[in-house]
C-alpha positions in Angstrom: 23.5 3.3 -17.1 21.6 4.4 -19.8 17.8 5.3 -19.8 15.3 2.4 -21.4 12.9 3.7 -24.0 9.7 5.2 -23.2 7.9 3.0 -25.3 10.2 -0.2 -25.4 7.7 -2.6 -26.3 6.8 -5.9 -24.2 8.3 -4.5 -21.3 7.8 -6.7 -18.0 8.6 -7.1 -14.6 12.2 -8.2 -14.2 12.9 -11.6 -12.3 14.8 -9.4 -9.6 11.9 -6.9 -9.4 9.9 -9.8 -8.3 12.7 -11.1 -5.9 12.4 -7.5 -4.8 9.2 -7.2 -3.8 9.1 -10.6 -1.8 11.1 -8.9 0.8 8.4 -7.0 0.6 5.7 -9.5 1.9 8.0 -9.6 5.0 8.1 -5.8 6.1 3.5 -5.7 4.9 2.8 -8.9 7.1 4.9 -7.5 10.3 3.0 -4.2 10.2 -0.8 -6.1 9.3 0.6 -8.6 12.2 1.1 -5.5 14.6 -2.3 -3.7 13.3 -4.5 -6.9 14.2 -3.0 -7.3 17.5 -4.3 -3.3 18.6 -7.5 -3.9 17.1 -7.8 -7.1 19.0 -6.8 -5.7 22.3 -9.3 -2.7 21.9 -6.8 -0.3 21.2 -7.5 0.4 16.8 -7.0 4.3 17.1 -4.0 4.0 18.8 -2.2 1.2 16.5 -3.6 3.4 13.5 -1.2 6.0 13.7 2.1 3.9 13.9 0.8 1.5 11.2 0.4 4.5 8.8 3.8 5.8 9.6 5.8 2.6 9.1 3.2 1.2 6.0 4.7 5.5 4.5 8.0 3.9 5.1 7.6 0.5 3.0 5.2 2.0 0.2 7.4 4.9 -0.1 11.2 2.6 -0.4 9.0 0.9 -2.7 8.0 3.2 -4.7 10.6 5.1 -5.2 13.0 1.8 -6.6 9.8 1.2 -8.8 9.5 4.1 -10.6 13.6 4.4 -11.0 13.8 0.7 -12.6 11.5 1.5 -15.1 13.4 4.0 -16.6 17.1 2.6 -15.6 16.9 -1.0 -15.3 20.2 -2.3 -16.7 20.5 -5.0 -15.1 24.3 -5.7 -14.5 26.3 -6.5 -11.6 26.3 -3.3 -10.0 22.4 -2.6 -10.3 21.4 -6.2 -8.8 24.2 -5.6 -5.9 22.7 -2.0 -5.1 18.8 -3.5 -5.5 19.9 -6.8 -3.0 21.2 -3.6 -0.5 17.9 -2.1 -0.4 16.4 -5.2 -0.5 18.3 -5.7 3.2 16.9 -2.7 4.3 13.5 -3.5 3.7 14.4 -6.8 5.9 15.6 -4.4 8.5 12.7 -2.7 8.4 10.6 -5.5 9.0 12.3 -7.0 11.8 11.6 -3.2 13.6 7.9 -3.2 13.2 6.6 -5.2 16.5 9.1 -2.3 18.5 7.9 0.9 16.7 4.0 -0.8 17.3 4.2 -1.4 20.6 6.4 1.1 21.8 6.5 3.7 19.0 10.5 2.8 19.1 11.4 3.3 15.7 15.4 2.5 15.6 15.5 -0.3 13.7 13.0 1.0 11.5 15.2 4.2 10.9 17.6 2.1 9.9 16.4 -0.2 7.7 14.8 3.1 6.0 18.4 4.2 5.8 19.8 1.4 4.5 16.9 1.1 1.5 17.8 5.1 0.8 21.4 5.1 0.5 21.0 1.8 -2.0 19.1 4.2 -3.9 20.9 7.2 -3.7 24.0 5.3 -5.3 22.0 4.4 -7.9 21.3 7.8 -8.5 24.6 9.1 -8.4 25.8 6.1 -10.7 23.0 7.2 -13.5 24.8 11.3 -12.8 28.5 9.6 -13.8 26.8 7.9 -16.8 24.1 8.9 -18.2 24.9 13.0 -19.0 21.8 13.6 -20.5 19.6 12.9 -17.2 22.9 14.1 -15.2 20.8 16.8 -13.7 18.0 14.7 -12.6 19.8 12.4 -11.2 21.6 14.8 -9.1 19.0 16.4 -7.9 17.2 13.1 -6.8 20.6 12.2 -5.0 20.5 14.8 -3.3 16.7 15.9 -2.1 17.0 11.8 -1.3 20.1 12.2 1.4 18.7 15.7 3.0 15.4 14.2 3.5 17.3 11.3 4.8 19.4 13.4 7.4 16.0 14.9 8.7 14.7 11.6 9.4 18.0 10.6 11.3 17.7 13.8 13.0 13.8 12.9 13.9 14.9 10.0 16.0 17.9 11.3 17.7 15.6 14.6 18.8 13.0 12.0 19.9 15.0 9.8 21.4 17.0 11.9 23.2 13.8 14.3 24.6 14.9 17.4 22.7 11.5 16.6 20.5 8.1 16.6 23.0 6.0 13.8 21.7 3.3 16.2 21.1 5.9 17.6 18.1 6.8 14.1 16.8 4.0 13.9 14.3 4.0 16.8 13.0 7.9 16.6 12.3 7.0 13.2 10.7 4.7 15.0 8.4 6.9 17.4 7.7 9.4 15.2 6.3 7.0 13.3 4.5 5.6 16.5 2.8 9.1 16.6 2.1 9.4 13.0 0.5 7.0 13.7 -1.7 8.1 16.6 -2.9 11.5 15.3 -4.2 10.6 13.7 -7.4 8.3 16.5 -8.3 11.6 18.8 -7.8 14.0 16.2 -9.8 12.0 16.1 -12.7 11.6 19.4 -13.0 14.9 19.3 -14.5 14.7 16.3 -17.1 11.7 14.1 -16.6 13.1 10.3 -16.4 12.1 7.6 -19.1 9.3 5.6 -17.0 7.3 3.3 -19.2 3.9 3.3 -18.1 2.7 -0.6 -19.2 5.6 -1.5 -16.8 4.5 0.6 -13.9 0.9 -0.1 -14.1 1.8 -3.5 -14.2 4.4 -2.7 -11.2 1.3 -1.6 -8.9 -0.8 -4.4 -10.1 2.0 -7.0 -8.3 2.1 -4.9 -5.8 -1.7 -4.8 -5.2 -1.6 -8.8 -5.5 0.8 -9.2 -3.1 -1.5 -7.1 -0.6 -4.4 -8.8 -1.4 -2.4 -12.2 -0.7 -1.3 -10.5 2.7 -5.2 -9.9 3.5 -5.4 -13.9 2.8 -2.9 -14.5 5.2 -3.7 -12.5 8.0 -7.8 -14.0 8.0 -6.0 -17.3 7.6 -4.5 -16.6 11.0 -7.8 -15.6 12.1 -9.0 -19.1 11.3 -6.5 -20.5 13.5 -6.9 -18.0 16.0 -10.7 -19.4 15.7 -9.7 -23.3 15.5 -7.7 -23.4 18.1 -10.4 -22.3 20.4 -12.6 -25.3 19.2 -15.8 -23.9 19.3 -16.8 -23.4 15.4 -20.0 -22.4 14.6 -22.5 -20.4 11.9 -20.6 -17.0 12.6 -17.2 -18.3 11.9 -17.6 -20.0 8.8 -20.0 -16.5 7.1 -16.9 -14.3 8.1 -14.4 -16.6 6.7 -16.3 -17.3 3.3 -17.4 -13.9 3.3 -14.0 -12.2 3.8 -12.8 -14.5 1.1 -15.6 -13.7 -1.5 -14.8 -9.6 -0.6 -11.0 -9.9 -1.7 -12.0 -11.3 -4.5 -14.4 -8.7 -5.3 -11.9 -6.2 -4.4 -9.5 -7.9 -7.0 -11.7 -7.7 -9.5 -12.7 -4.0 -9.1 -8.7 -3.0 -9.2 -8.1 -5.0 -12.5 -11.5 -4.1 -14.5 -9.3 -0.6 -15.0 -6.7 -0.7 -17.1 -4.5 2.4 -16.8 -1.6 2.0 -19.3 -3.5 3.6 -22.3 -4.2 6.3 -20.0 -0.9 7.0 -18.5 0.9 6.8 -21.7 -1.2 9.5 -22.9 -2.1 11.5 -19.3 2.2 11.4 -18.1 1.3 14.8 -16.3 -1.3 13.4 -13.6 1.3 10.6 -13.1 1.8 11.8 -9.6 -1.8 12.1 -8.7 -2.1 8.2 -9.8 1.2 6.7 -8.0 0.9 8.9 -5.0 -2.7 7.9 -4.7 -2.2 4.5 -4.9 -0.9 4.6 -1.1 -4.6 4.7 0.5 -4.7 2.2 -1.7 -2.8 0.0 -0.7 -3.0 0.8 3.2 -6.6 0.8 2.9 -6.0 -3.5 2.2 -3.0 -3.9 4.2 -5.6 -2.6 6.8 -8.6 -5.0 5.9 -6.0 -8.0 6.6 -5.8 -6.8 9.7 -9.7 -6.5 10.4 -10.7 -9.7 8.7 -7.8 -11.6 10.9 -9.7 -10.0 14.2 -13.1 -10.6 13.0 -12.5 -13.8 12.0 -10.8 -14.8 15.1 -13.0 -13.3 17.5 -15.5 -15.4 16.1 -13.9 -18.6 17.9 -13.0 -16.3 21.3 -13.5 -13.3 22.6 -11.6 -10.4 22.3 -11.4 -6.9 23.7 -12.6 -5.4 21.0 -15.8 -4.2 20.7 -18.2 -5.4 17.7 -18.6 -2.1 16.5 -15.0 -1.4 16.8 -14.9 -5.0 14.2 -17.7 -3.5 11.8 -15.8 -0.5 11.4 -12.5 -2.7 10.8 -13.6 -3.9 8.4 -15.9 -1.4 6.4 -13.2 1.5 6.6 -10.6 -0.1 5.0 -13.5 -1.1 2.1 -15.1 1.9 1.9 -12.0 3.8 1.6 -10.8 1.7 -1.0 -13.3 1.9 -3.1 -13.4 6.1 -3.0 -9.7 6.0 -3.5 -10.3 3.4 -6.6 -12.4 6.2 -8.3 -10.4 9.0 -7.7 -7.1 7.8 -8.6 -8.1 6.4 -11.3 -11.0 8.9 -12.5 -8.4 11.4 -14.5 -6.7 8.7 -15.8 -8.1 6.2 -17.6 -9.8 6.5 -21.3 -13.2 4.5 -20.7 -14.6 5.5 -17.5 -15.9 1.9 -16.3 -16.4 2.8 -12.3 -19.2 5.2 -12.6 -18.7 7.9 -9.2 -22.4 7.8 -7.9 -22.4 3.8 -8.3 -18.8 3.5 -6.2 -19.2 6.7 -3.8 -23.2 5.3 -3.0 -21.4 1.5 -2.1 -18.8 3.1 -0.1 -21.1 5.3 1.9 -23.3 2.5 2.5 -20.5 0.1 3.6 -19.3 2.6 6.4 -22.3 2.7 7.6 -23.4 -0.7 7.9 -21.2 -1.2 11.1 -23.7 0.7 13.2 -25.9 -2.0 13.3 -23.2 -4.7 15.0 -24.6 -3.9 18.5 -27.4 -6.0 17.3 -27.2 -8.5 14.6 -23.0 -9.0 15.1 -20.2 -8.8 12.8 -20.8 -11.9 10.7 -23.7 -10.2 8.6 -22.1 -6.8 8.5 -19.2 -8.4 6.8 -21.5 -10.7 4.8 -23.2 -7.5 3.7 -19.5 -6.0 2.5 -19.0 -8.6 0.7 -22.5 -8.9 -0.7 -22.1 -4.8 -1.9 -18.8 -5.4 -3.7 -20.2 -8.1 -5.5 -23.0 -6.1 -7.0 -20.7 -3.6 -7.9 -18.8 -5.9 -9.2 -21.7 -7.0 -11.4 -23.1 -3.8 -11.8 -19.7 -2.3 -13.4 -19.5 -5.5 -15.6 -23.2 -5.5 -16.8 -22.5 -1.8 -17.5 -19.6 -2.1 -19.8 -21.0 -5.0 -21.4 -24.0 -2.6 -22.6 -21.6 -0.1 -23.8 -19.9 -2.8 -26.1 -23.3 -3.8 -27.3 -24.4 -0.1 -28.1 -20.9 0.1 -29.6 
């Protein structure tokens, strides 16, 4: 259990990375699922909350094995039995999403959470036993990993039990995650581990796919939300083409950066950049969500208010974008997303839904759509200048 080189050249995904983050798609659909259904029912604020906490849970497990496989990825029996554990976990996790939802029951989800940890604390203990050189590191993750661990057990069974008022349960939760994020920063304070930074760059990209392809997923059950109402008309078919034209947009705009360069030469603001990238990625998880309820409520009604759809839709995109820049800002080496150009979109965007009261959610979402796509063209046009002043 050795650490890979830094700079190991043509370094890739694994095929049991990949196998990895399919189980993945599982736990980010079942939380989307759950998001759409409050939205749909009226009740956004409320299902905001428990969709952030649970979508902590799955970014974080995921993460976390992410950033440790790129520097100890060995590949042997004993690493893909420990990865297929957590892999269950993540499984667990999923199947406790509709409870913790609905009725902010978070049992199962505890213990899926649990069961992804202690897969990765063994790991960490195996690299202490055989790598000396990173013993400390290891350690130290091992251990910040199972105390944060026992305060989230303790969490449930004070919540559970009464001990905890409600009004102290999200604090607590914040708490811990404060606490979360401050173990690798601790661990590596001791012996920073060998990440390679094409790999993880090209770690998040797969990631940021696979939430895209979730967003595609949930508007596709929109669609049959819509069809099965039989009553198709103009509205329906803008959202639909519209929502589909903004992912891609929304693709595009995450892949014109290319962060390796940047990270290879920038390792310090790595934490900045990875624990960024979780607005990131809730921000689309979350737009699945409002493009499955505004594409459905275009067949049939739903509680929902259109304003309450606008907003849906434009958070998630607007918030996106901001986060784009700023992760990425202190990063890269050629600046391509110029702040005033992606700050001015995203300002615009959120507040396009306050017209919904009276020309309805199919143009503000046409609109989106219409916004990324200049700054789509805007960015390209820009950096094709640049090459020709070059």
């Amino acid at each position: 259990m050795r650490a890979r080189p830094v700079d190991e050249p043509h370094r890739v995904a694994s095929p049991l990375e990949l196998l990895f983050d399919l189980t993945f798609v599982v736990a980010v659909a079942a939380a989307t699922a759950q998001l759409a259904h409050t939205i749909a029912d009226g009740h956004a604020l409320t299902g905001l909350v428990p969709f952030l906490q649970v979508f902590f849970a799955i970014w974080w497990a995921w993460m976390n094995f992410t950033w440790f496989a790129s520097s100890y990825d060995t590949d042997d029996v004993a690493y893909r039995l420990l990865t297929m554990v957590q892999m269950a976990g993540v499984l667990v996790l999923a199947a406790g999403v509709p409870a913790a939802a609905d009725h902010s029951a978070y049992g199962v989800v505890t213990l899926g959470y649990l069961i992804m940890r202690a897969g990765l604390v063994v790991q960490w203990l195996r690299v202490g036993l055989e790598d000396p050189v990173s013993r400390r590191t290891a350690l130290r993750y091992a251990a910040g990993i199972s105390l944060v661990q026992m305060g989230w057990i303790l969490r449930f069974l004070l919540v559970e039990t009464g001990v905890l008022p409600p009004s102290s349960a999200l604090p607590f939760f914040g708490c811990l995650v404060a606490l979360e994020l401050a173990v690798p920063w601790w661990a590596e304070r001791a012996r920073a581990t060998n990440w390679h930074p094409h790999h993880i760059t090209e770690r998040y990209g797969l990631f940021t796919i696979i939430l895209l392809g979730e967003s595609v997923l949930a508007a596709s059950r929109g669609v049959e939300g819509a069809l099965e109402s039989g009553e198709i008309g103009g509205s329906f078919l803008v959202i639909a083409g519209s929502g589909l034209v903004l992912l891609f947009a929304l693709w595009w705009l995450y892949f014109l950066v290319q962060d390796a360069e940047g990270l290879s030469d920038r390792r310090n603001w790595s934490y900045l950049w990875g624990y960024g990238h979780y607005g990131i990625f809730a921000a689309l998880a979350a737009l699945g969500a409002g493009l499955e309820v505004a594409v459905e409520q275009s067949g049939h009604k739903v509680e929902a208010s259109p304003l309450t759809l606008g907003y849906a839709v434009a958070i998630p995109v607007g918030s996106y974008l901001a986060l784009l820049w700023a992760v990425h800002a202190p990063v890269v080496t050629e600046r391509l997303l110029r702040p005033a150009a992606v700050l001015g979109c995203a300002a615009v965007i959120l507040s396009l839904p306050l017209a919904t009261p009276w020309i309805g959610v199919a143009p503000v979402v046409a609109a989106i759509a219409a916004i990324c796509v200049l700054l789509v063209a805007g960015t390209i046009a820009t950096h094709a200048d640049r090459g020709r002043a070059g």
